[in-house]
C-alpha positions as a Markdown table, in Angstrom:
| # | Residue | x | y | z |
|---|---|---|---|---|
| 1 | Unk | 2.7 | -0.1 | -16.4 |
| 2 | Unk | 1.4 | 2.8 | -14.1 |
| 3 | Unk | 2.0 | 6.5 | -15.0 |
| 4 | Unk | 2.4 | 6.0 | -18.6 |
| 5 | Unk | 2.5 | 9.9 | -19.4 |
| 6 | Unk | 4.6 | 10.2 | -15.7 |
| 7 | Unk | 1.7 | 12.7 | -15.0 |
| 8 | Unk | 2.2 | 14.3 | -11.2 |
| 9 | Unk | -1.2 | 15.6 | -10.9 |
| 10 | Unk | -2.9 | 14.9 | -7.4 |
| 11 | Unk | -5.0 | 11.7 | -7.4 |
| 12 | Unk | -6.7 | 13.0 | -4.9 |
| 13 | Unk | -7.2 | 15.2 | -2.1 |
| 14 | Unk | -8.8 | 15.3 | 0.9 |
| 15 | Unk | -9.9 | 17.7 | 3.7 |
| 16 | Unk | -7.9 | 17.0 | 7.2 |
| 17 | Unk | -9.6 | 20.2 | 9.1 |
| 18 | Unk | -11.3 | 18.9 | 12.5 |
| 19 | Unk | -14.3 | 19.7 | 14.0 |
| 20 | Unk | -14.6 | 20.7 | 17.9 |
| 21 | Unk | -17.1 | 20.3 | 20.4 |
| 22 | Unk | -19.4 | 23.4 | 18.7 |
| 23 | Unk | -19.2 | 21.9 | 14.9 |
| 24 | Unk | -16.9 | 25.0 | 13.4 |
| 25 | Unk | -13.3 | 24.8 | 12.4 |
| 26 | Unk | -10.8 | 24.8 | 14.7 |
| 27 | Unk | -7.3 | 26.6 | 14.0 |
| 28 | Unk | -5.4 | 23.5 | 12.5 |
| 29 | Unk | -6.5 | 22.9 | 9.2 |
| 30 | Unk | -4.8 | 20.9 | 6.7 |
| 31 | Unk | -5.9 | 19.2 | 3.0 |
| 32 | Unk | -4.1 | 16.0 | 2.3 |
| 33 | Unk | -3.4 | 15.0 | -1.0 |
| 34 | Unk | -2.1 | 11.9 | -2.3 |
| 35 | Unk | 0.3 | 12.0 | -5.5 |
| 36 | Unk | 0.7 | 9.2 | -8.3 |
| 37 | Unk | 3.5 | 6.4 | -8.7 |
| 38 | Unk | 5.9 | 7.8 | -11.0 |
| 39 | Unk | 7.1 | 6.0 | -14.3 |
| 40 | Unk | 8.7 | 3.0 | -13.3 |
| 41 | Unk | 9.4 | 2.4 | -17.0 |
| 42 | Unk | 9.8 | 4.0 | -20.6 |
| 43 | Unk | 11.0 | 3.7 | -24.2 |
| 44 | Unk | 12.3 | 6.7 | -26.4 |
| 45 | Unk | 12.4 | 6.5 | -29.9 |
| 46 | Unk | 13.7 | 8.9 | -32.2 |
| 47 | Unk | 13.6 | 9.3 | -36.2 |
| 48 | Unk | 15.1 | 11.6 | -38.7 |
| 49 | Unk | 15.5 | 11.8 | -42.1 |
């Protein structure tokens, strides 16, 4: 089982900004993150007295 807490924190992230001919930022600049499987399964229990 992946996910077990079905957290959606990023995995991970990455910077997508690109670099022209002088080696500074150009305009477009993005970050790229990639986000975790979600709960594909689960079991609920519940108990009173």
């Amino acid at each position: 089982m992946t996910n077990l807490f079905d957290n959606h924190n990023y995995t991970s992230v990455i910077d997508g900004s690109l670099l022209n001919k002088t080696f500074s930022y150009s305009i477009n600049a993005a970050a790229i993150a990639a986000l975790p499987d979600l709960r594909t399964f689960g079991v609920k229990a519940k108990y009173s007295f």
